[in-house]
Backbone of each chain as ProteinMPNN parsed JSONL, in Angstrom:
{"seq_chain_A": "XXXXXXXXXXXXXXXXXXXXXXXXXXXXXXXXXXXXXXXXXXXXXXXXXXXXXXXXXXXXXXXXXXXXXXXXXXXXXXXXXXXXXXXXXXXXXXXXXXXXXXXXXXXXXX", "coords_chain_A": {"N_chain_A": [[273.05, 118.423, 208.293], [271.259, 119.082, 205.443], [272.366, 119.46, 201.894], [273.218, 122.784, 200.463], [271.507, 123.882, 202.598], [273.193, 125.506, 204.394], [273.378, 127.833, 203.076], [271.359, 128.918, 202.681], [269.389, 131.715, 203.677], [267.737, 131.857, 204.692], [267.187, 129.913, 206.642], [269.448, 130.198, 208.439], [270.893, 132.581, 210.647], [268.767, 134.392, 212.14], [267.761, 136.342, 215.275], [269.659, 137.832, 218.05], [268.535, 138.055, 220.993], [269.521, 140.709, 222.688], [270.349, 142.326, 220.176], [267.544, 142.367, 218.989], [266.415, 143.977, 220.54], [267.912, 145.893, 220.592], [267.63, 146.958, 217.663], [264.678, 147.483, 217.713], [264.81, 149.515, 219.716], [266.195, 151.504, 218.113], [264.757, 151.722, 215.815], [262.274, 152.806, 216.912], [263.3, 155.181, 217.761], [263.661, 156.554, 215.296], [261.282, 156.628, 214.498], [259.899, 158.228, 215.803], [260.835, 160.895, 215.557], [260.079, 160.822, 212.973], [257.602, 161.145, 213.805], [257.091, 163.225, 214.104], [258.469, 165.142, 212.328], [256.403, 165.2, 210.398], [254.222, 166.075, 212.115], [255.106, 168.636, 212.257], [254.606, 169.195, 209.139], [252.566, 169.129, 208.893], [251.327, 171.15, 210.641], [251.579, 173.453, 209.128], [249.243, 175.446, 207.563], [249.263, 175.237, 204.598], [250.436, 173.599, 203.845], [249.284, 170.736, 205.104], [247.296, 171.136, 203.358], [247.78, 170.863, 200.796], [248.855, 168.169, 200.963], [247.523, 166.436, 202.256], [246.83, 163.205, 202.224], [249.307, 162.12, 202.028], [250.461, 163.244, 204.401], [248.251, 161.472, 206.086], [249.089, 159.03, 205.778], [251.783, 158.857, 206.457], [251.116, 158.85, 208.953], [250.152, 156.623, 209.421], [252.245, 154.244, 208.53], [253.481, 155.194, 210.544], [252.787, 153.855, 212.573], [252.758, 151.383, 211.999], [255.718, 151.292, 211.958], [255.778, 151.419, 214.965], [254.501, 148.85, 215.472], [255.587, 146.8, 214.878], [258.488, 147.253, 215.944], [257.428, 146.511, 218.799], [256.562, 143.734, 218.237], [259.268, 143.38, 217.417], [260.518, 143.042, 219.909], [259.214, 141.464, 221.489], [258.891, 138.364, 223.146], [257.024, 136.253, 222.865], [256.331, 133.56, 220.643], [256.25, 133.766, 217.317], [254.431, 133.439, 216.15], [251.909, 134.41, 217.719], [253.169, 136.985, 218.185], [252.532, 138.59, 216.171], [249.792, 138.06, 216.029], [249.238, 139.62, 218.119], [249.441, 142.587, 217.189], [247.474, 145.226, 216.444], [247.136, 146.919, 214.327], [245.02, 147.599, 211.299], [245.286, 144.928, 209.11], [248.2, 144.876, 208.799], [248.983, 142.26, 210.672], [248.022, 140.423, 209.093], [249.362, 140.658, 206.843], [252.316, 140.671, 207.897], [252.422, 137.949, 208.755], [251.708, 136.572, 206.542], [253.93, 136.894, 204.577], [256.073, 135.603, 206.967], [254.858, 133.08, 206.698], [255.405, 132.595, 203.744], [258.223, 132.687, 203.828], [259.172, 130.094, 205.537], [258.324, 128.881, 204.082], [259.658, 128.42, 201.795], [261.245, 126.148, 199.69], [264.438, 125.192, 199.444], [266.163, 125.201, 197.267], [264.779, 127.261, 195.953], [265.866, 129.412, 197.124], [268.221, 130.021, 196.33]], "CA_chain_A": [[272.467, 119.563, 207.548], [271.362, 119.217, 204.155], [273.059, 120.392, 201.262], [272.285, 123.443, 200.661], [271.107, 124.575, 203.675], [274.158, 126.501, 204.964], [273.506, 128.924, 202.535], [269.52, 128.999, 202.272], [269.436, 132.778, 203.987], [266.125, 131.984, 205.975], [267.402, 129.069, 207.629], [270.732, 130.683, 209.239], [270.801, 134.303, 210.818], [268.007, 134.985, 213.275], [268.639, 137.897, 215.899], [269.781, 137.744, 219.274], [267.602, 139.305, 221.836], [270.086, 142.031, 222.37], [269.728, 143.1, 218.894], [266.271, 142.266, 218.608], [265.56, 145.232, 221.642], [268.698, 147.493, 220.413], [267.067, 147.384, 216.161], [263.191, 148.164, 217.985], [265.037, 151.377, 220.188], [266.17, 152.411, 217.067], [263.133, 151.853, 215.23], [261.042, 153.532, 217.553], [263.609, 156.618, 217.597], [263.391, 157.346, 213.822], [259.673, 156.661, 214.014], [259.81, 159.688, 216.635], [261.737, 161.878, 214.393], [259.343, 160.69, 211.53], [256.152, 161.742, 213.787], [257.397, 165.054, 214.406], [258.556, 166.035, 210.949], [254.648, 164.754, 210.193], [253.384, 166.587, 213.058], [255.537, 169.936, 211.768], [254.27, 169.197, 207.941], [250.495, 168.859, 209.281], [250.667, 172.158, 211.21], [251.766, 174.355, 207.728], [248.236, 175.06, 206.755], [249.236, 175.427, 203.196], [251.559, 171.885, 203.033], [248.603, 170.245, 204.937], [246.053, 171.166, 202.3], [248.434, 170.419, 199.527], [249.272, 166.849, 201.043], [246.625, 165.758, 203.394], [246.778, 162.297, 201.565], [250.363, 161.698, 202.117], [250.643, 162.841, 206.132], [247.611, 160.325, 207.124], [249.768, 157.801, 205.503], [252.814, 158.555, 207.008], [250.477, 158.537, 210.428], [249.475, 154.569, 209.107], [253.478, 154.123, 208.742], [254.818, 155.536, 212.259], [251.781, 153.046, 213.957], [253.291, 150.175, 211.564], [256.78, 150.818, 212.321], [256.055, 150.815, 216.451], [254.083, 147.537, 215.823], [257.296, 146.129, 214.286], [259.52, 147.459, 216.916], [256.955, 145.769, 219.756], [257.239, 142.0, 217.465], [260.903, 142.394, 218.301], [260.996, 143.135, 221.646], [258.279, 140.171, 222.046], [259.14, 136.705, 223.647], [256.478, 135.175, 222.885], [256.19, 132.388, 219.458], [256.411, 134.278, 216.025], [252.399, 133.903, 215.356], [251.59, 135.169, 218.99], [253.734, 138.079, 218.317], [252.05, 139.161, 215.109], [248.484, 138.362, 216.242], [249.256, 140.859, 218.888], [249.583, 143.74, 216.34], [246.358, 145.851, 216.346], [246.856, 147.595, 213.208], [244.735, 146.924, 210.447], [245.717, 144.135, 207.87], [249.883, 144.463, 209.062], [249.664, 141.453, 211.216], [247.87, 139.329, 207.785], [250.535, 141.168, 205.64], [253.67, 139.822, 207.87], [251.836, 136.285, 208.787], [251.643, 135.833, 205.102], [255.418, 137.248, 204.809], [256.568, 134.828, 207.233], [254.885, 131.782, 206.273], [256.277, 132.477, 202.513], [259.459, 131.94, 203.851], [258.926, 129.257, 206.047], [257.611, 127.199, 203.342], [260.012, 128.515, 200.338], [261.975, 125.331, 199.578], [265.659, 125.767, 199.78], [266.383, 125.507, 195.662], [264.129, 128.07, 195.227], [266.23, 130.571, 197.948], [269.496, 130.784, 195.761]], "C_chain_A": [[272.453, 119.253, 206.045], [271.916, 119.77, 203.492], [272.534, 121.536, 200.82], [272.357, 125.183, 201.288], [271.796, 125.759, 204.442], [274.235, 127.736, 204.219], [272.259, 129.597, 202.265], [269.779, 130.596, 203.3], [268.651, 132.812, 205.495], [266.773, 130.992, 207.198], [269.015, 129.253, 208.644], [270.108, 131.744, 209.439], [269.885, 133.753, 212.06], [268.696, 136.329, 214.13], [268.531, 136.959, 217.347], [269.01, 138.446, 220.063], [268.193, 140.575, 221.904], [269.671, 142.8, 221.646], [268.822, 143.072, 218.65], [265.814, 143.652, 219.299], [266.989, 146.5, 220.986], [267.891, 147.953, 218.669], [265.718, 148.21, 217.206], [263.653, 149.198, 219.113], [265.466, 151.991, 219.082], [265.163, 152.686, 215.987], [262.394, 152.824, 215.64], [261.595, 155.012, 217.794], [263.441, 157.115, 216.523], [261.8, 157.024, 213.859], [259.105, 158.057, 214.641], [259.869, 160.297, 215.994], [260.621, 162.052, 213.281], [257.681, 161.262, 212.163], [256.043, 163.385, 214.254], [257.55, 165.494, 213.32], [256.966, 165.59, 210.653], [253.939, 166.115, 210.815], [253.714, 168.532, 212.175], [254.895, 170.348, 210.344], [252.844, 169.789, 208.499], [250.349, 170.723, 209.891], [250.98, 173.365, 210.378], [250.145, 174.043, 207.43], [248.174, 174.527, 205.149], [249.94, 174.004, 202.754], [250.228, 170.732, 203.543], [247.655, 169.943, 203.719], [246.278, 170.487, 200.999], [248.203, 168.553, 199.617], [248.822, 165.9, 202.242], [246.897, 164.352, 203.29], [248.078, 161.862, 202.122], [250.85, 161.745, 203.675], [249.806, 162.196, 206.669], [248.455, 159.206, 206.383], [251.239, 157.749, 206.154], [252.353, 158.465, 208.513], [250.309, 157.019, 210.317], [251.525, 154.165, 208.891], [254.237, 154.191, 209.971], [254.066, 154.306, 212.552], [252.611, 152.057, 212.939], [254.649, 149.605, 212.359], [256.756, 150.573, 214.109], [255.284, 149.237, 216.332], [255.106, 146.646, 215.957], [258.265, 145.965, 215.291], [258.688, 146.948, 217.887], [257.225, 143.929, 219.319], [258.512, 142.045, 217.814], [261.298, 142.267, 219.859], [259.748, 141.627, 222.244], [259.238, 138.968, 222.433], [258.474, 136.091, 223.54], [256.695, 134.193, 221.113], [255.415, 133.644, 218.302], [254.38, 134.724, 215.748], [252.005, 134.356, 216.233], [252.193, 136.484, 218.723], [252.818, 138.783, 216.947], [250.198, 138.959, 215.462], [248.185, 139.533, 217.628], [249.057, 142.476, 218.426], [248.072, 144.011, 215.913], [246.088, 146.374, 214.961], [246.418, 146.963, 211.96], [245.338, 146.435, 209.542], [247.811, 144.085, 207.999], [249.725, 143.009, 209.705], [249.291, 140.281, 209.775], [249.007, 139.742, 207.23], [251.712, 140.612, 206.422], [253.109, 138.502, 208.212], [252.101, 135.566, 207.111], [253.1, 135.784, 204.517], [256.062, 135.786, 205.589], [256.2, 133.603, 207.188], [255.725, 131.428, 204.809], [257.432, 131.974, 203.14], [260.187, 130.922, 204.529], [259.09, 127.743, 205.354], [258.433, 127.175, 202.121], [260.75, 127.349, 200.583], [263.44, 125.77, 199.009], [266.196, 126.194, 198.426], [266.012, 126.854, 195.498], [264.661, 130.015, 196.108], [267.482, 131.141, 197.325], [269.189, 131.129, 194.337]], "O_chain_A": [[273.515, 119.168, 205.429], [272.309, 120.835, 203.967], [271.309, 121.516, 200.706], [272.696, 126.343, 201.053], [271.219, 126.708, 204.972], [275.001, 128.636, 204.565], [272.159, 130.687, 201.702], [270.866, 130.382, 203.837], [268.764, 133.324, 206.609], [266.824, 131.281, 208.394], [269.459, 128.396, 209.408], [269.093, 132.091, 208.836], [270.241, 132.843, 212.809], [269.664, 137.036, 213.85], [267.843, 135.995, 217.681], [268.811, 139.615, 219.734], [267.654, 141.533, 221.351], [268.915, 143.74, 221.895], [268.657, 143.899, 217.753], [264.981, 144.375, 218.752], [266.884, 147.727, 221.008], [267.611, 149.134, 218.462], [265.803, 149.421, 217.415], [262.689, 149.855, 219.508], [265.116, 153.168, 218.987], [264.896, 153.763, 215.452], [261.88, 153.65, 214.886], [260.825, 155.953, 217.99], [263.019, 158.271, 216.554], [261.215, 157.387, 212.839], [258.205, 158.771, 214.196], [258.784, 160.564, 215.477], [260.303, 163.132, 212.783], [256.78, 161.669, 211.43], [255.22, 164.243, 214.575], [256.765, 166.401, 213.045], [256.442, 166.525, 211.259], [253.298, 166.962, 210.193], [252.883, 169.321, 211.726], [254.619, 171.533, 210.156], [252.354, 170.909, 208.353], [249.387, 171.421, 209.571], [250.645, 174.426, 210.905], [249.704, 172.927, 207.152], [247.387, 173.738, 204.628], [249.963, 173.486, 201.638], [249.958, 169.861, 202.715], [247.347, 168.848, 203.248], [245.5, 169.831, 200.306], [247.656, 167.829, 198.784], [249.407, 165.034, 202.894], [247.305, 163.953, 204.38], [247.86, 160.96, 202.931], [251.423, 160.809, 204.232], [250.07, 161.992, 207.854], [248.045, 158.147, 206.859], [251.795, 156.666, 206.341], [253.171, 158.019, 209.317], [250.373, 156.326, 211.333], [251.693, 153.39, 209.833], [255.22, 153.558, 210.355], [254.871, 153.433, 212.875], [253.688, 152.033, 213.534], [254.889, 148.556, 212.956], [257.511, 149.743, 214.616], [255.583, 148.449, 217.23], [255.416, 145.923, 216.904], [258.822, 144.9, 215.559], [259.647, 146.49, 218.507], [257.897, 143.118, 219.957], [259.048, 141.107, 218.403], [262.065, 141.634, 220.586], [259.722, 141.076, 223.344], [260.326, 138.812, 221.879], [258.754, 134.979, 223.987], [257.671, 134.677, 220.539], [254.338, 134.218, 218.465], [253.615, 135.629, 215.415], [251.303, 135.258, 215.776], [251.454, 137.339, 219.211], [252.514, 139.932, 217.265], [249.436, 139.837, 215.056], [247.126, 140.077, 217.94], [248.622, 143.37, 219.151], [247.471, 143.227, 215.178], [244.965, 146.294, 214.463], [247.05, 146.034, 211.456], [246.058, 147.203, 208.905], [248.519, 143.333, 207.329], [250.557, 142.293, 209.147], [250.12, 139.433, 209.446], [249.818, 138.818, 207.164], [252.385, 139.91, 205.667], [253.778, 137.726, 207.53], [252.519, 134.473, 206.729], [253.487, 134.735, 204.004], [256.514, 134.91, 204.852], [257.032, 132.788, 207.586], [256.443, 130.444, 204.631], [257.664, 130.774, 202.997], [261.39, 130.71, 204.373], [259.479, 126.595, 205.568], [258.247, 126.259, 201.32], [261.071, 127.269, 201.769], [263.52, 126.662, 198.164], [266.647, 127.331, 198.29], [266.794, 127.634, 194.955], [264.217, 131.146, 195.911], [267.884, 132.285, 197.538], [270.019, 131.731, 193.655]]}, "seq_chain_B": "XXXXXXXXXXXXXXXXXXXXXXXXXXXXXXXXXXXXXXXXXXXXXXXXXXXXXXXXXXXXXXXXXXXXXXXXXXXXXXXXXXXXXXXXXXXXXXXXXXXXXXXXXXXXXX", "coords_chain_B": {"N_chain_B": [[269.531, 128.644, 235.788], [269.299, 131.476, 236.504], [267.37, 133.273, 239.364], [264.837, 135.217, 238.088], [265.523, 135.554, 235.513], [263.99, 134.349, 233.513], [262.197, 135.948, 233.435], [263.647, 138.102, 232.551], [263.456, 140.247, 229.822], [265.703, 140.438, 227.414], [266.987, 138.084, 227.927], [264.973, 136.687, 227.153], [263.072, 135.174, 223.92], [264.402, 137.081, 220.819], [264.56, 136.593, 217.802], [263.087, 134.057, 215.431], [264.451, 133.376, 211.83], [262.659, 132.93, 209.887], [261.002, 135.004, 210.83], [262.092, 137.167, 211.251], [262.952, 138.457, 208.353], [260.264, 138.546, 207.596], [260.376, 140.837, 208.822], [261.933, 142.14, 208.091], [261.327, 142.476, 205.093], [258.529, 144.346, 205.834], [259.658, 146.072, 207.153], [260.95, 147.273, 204.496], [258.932, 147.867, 202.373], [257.535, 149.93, 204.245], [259.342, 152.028, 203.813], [259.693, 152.036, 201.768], [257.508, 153.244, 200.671], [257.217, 155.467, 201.99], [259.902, 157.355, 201.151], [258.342, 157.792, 199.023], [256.365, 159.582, 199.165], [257.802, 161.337, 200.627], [259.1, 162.484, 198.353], [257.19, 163.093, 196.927], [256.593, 165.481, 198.529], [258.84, 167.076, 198.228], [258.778, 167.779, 195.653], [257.011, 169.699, 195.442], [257.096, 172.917, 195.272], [256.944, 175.011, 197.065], [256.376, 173.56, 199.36], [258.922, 172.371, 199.533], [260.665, 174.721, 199.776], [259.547, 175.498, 202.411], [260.022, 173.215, 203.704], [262.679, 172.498, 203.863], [264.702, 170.481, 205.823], [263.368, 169.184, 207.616], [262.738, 167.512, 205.277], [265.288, 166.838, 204.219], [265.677, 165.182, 206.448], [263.978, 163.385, 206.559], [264.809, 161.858, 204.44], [267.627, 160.572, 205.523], [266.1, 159.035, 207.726], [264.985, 157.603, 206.162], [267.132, 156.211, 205.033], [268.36, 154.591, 207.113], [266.564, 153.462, 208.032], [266.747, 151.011, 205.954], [269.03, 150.255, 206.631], [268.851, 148.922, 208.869], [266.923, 147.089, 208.46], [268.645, 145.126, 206.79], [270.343, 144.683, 208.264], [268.617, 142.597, 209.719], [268.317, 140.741, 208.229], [270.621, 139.616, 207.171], [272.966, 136.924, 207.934], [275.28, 137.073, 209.443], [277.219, 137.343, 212.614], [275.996, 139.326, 215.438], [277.731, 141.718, 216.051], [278.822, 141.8, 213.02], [276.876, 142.499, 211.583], [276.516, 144.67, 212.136], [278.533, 146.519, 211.94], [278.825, 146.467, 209.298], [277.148, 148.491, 208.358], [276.95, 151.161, 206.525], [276.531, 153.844, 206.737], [276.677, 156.884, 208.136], [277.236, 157.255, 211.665], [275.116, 155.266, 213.168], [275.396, 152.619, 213.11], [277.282, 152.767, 215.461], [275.435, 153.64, 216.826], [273.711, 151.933, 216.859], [275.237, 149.645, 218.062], [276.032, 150.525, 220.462], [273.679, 150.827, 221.954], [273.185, 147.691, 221.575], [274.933, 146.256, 223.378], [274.144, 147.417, 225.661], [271.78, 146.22, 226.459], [273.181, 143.687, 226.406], [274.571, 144.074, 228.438], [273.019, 145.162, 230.86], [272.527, 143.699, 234.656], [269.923, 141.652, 235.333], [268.441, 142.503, 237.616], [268.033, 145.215, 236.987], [266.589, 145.109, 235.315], [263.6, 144.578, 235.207]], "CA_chain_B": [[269.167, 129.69, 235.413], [269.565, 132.626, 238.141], [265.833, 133.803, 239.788], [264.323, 136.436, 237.873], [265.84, 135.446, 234.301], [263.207, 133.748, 232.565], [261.048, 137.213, 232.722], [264.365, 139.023, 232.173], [263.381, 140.13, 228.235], [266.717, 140.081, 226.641], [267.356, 137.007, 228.126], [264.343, 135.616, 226.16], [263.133, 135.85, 222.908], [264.955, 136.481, 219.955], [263.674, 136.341, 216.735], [263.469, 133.454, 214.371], [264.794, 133.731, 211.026], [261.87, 133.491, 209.026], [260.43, 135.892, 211.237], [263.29, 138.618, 210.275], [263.372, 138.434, 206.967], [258.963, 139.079, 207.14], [260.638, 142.162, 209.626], [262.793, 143.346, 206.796], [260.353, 142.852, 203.941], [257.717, 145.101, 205.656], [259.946, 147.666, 206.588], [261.413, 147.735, 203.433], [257.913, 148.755, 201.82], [257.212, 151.288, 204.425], [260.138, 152.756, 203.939], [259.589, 152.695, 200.143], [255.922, 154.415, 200.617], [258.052, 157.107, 202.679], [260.451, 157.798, 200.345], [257.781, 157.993, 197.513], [255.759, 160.046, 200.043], [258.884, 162.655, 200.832], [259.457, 162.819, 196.646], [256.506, 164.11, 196.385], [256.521, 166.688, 198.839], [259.767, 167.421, 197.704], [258.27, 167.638, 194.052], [256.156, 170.673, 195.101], [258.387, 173.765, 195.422], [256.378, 175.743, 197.749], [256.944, 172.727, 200.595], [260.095, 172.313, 199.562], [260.972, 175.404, 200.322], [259.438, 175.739, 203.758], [260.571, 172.074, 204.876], [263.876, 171.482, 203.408], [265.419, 170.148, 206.636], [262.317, 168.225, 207.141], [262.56, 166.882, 203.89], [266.063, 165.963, 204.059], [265.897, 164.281, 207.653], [263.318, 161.534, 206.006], [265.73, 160.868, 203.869], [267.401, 160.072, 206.33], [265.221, 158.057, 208.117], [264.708, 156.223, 205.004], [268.421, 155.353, 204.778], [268.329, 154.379, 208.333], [265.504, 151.854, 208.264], [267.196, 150.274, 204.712], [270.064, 149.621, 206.801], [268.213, 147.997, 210.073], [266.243, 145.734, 207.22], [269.812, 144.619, 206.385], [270.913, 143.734, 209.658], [267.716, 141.947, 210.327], [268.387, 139.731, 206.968], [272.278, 139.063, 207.546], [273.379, 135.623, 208.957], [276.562, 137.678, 210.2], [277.194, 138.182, 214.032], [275.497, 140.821, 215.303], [278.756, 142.598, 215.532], [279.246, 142.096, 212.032], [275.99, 143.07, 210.982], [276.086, 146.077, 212.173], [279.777, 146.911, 211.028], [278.716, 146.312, 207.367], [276.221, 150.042, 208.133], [277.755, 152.463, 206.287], [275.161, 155.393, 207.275], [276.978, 157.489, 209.407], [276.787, 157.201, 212.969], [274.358, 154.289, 213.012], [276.507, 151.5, 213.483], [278.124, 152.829, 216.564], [274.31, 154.298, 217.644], [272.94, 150.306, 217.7], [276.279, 148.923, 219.196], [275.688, 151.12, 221.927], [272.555, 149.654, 222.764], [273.373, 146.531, 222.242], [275.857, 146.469, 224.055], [274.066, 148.27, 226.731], [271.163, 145.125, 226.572], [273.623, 142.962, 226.62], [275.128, 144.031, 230.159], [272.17, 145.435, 232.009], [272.444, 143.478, 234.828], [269.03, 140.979, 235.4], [267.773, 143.462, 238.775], [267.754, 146.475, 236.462], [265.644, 144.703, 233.565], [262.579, 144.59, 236.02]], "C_chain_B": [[268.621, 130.024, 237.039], [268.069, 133.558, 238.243], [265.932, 134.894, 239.078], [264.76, 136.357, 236.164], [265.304, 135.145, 233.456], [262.147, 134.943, 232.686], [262.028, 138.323, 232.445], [264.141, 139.462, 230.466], [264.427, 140.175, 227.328], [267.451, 139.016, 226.591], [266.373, 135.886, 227.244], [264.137, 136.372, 224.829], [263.538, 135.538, 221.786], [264.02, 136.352, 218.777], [263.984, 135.136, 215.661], [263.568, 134.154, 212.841], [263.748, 134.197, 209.755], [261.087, 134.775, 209.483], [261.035, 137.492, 210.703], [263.441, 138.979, 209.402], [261.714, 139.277, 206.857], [259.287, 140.44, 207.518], [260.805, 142.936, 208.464], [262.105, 143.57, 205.812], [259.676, 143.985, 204.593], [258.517, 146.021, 205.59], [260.937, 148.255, 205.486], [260.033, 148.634, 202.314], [257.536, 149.9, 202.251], [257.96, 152.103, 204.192], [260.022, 153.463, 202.322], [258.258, 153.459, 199.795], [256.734, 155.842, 201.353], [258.728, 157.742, 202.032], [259.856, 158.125, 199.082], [257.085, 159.486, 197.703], [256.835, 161.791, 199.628], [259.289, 162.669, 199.217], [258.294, 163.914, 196.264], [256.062, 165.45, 197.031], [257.483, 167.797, 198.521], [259.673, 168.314, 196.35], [257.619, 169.124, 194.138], [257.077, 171.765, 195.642], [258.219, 175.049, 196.502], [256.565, 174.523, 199.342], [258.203, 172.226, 200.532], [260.852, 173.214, 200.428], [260.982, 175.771, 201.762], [259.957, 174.386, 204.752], [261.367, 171.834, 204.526], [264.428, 170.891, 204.227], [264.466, 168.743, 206.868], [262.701, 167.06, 206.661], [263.723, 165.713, 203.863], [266.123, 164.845, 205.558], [265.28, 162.882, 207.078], [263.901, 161.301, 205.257], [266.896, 160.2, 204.384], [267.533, 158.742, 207.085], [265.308, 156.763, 207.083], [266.287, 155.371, 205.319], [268.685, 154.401, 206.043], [267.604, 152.934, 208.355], [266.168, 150.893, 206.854], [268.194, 149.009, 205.778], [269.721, 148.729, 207.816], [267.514, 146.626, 209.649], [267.727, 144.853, 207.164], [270.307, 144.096, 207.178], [269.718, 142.755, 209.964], [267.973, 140.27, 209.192], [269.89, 138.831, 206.872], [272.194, 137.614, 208.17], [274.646, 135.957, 209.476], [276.441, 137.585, 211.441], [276.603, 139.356, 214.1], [276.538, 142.045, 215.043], [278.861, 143.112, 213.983], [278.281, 142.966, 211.224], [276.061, 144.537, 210.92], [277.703, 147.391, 212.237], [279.878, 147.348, 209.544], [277.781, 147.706, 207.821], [277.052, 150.865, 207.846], [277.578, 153.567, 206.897], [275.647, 155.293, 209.009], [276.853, 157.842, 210.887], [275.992, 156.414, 213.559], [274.548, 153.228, 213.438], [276.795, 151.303, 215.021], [276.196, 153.318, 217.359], [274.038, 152.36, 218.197], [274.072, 149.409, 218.334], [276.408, 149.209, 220.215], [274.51, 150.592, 222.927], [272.442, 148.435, 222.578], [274.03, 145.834, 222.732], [275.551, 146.493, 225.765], [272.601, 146.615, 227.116], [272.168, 144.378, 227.14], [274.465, 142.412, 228.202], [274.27, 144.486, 230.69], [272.23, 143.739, 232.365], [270.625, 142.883, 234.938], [268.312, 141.651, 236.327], [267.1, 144.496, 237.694], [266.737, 146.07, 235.351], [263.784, 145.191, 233.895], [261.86, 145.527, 237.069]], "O_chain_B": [[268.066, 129.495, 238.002], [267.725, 134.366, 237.382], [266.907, 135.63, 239.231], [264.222, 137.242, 235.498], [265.774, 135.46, 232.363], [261.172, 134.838, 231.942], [261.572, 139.422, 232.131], [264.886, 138.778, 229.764], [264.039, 139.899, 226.193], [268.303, 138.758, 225.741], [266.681, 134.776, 226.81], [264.573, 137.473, 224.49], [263.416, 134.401, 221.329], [262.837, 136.03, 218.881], [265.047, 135.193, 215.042], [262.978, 135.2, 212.572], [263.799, 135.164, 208.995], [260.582, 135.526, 208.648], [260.587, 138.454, 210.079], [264.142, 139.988, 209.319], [261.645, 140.351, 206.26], [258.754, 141.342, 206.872], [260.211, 143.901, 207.982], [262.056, 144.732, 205.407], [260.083, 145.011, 204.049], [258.571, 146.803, 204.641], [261.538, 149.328, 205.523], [260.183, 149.689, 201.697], [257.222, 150.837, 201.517], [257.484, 153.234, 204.288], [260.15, 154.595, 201.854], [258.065, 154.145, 198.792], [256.628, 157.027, 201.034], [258.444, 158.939, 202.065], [260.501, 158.617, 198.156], [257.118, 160.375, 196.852], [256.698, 162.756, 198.876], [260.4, 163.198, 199.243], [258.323, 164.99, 195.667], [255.41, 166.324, 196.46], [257.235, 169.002, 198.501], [260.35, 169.308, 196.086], [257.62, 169.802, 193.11], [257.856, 171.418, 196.529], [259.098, 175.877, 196.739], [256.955, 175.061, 200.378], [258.622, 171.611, 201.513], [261.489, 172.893, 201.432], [261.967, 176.219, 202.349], [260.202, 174.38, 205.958], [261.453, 170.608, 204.587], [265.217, 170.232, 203.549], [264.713, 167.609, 206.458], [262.938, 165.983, 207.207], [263.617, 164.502, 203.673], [266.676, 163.748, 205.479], [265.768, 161.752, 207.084], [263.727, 160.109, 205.003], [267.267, 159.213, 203.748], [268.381, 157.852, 207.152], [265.565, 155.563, 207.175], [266.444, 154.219, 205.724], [269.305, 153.366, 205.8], [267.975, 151.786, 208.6], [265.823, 149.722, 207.015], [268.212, 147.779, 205.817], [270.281, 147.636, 207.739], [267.507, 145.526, 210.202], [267.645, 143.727, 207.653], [270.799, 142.983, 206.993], [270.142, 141.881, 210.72], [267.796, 139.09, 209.495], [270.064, 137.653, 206.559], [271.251, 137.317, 208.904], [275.209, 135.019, 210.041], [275.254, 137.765, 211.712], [276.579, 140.241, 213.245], [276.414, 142.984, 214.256], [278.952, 144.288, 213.632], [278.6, 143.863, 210.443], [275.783, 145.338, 210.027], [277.783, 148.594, 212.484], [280.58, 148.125, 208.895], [277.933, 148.195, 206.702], [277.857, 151.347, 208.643], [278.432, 154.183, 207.535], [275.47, 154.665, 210.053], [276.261, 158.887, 211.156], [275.947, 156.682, 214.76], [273.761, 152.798, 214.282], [276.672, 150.277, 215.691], [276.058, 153.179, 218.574], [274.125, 151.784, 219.282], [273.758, 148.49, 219.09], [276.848, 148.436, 221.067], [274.454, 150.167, 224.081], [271.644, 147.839, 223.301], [273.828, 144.625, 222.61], [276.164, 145.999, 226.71], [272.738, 146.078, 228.216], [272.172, 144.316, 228.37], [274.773, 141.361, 228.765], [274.659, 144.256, 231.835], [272.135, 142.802, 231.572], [269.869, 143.786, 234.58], [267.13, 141.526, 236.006], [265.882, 144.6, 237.55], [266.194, 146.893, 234.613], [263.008, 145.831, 233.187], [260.855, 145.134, 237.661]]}, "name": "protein", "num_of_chains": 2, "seq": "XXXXXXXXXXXXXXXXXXXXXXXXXXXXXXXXXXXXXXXXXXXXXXXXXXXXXXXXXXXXXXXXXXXXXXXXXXXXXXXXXXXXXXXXXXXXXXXXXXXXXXXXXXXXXXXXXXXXXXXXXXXXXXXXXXXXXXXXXXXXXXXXXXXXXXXXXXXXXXXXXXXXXXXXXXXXXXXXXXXXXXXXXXXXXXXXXXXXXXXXXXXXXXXXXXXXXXXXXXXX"}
């Protein structure tokens, strides 16, 4: 192992499957939680009207975070798992995410 | 390897490291559009009023997903990772399930 390396962040860690499927049940329970307080905001005529703008974005947020929580529960190879993700421009936005740190050179991680 | 294990999903899998880290970046942004999100509904005193419970649950949430980012970024044991969660009840919520991954027998997965 290069020098270094034992401390580079990216290149240690990973998750265990376990935790990969126990983080995306908890994910996908606060995303619940988060589409119900949404759902409760949205049906106040008067908080809709105010903040239409802000509950279709937390609707583009819940669909992010279940994409997220499906990438961990995946088995298949990192770029298969993200070209799986339907939602617009998330799977470019973590592809580009995880090549950055793929490619950061180890100096440049501490 | 015992029939039925290689489509068991906690048995495969797993996330690489650079992959975890792209995990934690995104949902560190959504989380920070949510929390900018719930400020400003917060901000208006007429939805304040009618959602304070609401209001405070996504916060929350927010604290919730900070801390799942954090475990995803760790090179700790999973144990440890998810020891270091301060945010109450949390800790012991994802040790439960992974825990509970970790022993479902290989019949029950399928």
């Amino acid at each position: 192992m290069a020098r270094g390396e034992e401390t580079n962040p990216v290149h240690s860690g990973g998750i265990e499957p376990a935790l990969a499927f126990a983080l995306a049940d908890g994910m996908v329970e606060l995303t619940r939680m988060l589409s119900d307080l949404a759902f409760d905001l949205a049906s106040d005529p008067a908080t809709l009207r105010r903040h239409m703008h802000g509950l279709q974005a937390v609707d583009r947020i819940t669909q992010a975070q279940l994409a997220m929580a499906e990438v961990l529960r995946s088995a298949d190879s990192s770029e298969a798992r993200l070209a799986a993700i339907t939602l617009d421009g998330l799977a470019q936005d973590l592809a580009t995410k995880l090549h950055g740190y793929r490619n950061v050179p180890v100096s440049d991680q501490n």
